[in-house]
N, C-alpha and C positions, 0 to 999 in steps of 0.2 A: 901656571901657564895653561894645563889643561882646564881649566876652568874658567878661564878666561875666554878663553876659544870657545868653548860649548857655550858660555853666558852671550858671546859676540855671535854666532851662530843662532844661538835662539831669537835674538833679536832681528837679524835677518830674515827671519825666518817669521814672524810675526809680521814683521811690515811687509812682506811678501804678499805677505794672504789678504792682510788688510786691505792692500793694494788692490788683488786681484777681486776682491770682494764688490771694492768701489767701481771698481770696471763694468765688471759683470752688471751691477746692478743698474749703473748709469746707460749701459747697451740695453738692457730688460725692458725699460723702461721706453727708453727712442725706440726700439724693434717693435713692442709687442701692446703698449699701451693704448685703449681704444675705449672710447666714451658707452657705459652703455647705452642701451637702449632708451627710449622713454618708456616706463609704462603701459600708455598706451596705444605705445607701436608693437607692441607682444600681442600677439592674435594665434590661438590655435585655431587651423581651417577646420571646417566640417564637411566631411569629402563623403559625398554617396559614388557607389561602383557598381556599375552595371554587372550582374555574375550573367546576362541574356541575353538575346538580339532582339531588340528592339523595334519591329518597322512601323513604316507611318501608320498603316491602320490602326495602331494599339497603341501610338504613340500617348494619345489624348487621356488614354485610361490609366496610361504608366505614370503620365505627370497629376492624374490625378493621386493616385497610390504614393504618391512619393511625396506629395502635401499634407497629406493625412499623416502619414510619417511622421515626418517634421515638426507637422502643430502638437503631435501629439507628446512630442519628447521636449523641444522650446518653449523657455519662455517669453515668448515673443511669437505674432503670425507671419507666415510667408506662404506666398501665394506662389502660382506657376508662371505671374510675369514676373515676380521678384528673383526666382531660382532661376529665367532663362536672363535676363537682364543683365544676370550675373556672373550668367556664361555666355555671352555673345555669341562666340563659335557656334552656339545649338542654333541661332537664327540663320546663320550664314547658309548650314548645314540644310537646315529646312529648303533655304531659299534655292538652294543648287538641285533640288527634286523637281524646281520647276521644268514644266514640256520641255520650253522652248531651249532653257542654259543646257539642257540633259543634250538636244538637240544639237546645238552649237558645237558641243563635245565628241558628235558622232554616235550618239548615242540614242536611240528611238524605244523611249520608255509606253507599254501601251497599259500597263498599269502599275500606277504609281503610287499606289497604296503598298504595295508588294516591297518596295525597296528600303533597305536599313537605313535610321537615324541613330542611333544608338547600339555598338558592340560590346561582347564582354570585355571589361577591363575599362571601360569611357569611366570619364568619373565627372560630378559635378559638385562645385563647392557651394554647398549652400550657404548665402549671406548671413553676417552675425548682425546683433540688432541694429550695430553703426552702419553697417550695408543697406541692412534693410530703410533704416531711418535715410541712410542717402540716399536712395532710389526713389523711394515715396517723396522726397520733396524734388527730385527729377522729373515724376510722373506727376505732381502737383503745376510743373511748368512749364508740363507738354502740351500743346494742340495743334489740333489741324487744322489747315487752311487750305479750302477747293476755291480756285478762280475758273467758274467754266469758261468761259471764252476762250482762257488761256487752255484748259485742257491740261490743270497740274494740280497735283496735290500734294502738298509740302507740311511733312513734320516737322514743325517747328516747336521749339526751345526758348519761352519768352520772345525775344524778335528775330534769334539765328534761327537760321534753315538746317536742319541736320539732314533731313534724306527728301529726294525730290522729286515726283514720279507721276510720266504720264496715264491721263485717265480717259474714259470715254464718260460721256455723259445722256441726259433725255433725250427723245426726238422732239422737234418742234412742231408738236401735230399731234391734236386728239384724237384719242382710239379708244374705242368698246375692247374694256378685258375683262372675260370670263372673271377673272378671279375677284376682280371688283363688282362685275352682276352692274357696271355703268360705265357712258364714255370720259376715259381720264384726260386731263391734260399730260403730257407726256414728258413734258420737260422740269429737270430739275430743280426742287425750290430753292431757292436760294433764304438765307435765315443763320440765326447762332440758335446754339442748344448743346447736346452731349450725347457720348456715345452711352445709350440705354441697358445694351445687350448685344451678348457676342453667342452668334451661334456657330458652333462648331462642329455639329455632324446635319447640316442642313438637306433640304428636300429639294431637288431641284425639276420647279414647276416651272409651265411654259405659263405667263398669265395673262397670253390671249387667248389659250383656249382650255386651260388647265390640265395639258399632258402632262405626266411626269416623266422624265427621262434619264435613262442610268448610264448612257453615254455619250460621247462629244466628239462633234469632227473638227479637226484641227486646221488651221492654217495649210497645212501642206497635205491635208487630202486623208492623214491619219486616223480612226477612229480608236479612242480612248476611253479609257472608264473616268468617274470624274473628281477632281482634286479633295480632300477632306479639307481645304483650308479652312480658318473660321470667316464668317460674314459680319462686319458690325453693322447694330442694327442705332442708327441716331433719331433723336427729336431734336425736331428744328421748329423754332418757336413754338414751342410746348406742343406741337403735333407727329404723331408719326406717320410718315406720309407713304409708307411701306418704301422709301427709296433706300437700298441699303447700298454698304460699301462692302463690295464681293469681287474675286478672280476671274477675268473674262478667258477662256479657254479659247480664242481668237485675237490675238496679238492686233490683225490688220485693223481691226475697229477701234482702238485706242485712237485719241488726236481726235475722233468727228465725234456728234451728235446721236447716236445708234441706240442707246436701249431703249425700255419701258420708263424710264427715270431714274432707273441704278446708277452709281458710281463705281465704273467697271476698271479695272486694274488687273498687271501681271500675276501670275501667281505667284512670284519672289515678292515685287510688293508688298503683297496682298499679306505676307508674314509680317515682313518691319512691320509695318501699321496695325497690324494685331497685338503683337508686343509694345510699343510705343505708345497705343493706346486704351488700358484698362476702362473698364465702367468706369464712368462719371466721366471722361477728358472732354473738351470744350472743343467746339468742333465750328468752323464758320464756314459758309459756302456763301460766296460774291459773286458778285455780275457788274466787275471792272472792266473795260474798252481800253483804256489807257493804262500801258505800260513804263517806267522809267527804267530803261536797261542799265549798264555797268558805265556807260561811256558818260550817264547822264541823260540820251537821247529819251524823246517819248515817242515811245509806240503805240498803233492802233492795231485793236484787233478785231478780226470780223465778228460782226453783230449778227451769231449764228441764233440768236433767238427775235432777231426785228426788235429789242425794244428799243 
């Protein structure tokens, strides 16, 4: 009998576990089972960390340092639109040092080179080659589009509009400047071509009478030092007509007819469209009258150049 018992006992005792075996493993399984990954959705980042601060003056020198970096360790190139592209926040960032956003905040910045973009501990992920390849056929389908009458200049994305910002344009009126040594027409050409060259620690000359000047009075009476934004510099049908697209430190002149023939912009602007548009982007400036709003209606606009 005692053996009976232990032999019946064991048995119990066997389909117990088996049981619980089945259980457990059937729960493992519903609870915890989870498809991996693909391949290549495995990405380790590559994170730069600021150990400095950073301000605007030295900003230009820092992203150049940190390219050189880079190339020098990847196999693969990355440039300084590709590593800000990549981190958006760094344009945002830029774009909030402008005068006027500074201003809205209560805040009266009179030199704006002086103020932090980058603290220690910021970090920025430098794009790996499938970033980088994405971005380069972003920037391959970026350009600009200036309508002067309209007084807009829109970065566009094949036919979307991504960012969209007013500008000021030429006068419609020849004038003798110094810096040309002859009388110019003064108004904007209009033409397709591409952005040539980005200058980013620019000279800022008067060029009707070749003053240079180191600082700016502002809209509200303020006198400042002046922006480091970059300028681009375009050929419009294969000529460079010295009209560039630069930061007006006088907000009210946006919407008219006002410069020497520059395409004058904010200076939050004046970043997007630095970033947005490397050497080479395709750039067209028009001289459309006729607008088709959202509703469908057509609008006219004034014929601020008589043609």
């Amino acid at each position: 009998m005692m053996i009976l018992i232990h032999r019946n006992s064991i048995f119990l005792l066997v389909a117990v576990m088996l049981f619980l075996l089945f259980f457990n493993q059937n729960e493992s399984v519903a609870s915890y089972a989870i498809s991996p990954p693909e391949k290549s959705e495995i990405r380790s980042e590559i994170i730069h960390t600021f150990s400095d601060t950073v301000k605007i003056k030295d900003y230009f020198k820092e992203m150049e340092d940190i390219v050189k970096q880079y190339n020098s360790l990847l196999a693969y190139p990355v440039s300084e639109h590709l590593i800000v592209r990549n981190n958006s926040w760094v344009i945002d960032s830029l774009a909030a040092t402008d005068y006027y956003r500074l201003k809205d905040r209560g805040i009266t910045s009179r030199n704006i080179r002086e103020l932090t973009i980058f603290k220690p501990g910021n970090t920025l992920v430098i794009p790996d080659s499938a970033e980088a390849d994405s971005l380069n056929r972003l920037f391959e389908q970026t350009w600009l589009d200036i309508n002067l009458p309209e007084f807009k200049l829109r970065i566009r994305q094949r036919n979307s509009t991504i960012y969209e910002f007013p500008v000021r344009i030429g006068r419609d009126e020849h004038k003798y400047l110094a810096m040309a040594g002859r009388v110019v027409d003064l108004r904007t050409h209009t033409g397709e071509g591409t952005i040539v060259q980005h200058s980013k620690d620019p000279d800022f000359i008067n060029p009707s009478n070749n003053h240079v000047y180191h600082v700016t009075r502002r809209d509200d009476g303020v006198v400042t030092d002046l922006p480091n934004v970059p300028w681009l510099v375009p050929e419009i049908n294969g000529v460079r007509y010295g009209q560039l697209i630069h930061p007006t430190t006088n907000l009210e002149t946006l919407g008219k007819a006002y410069s020497n023939g520059c395409i004058g912009t904010s200076e939050a602007a004046a970043w997007y469209i630095y970033y947005y548009a490397p050497v080479g982007t395709r750039i067209v400036i028009r001289y459309d009258l006729e607008l088709v709003d959202e509703k469908g209606d057509t609008l006219q606009l004034e014929n601020v150049y008589n043609r």
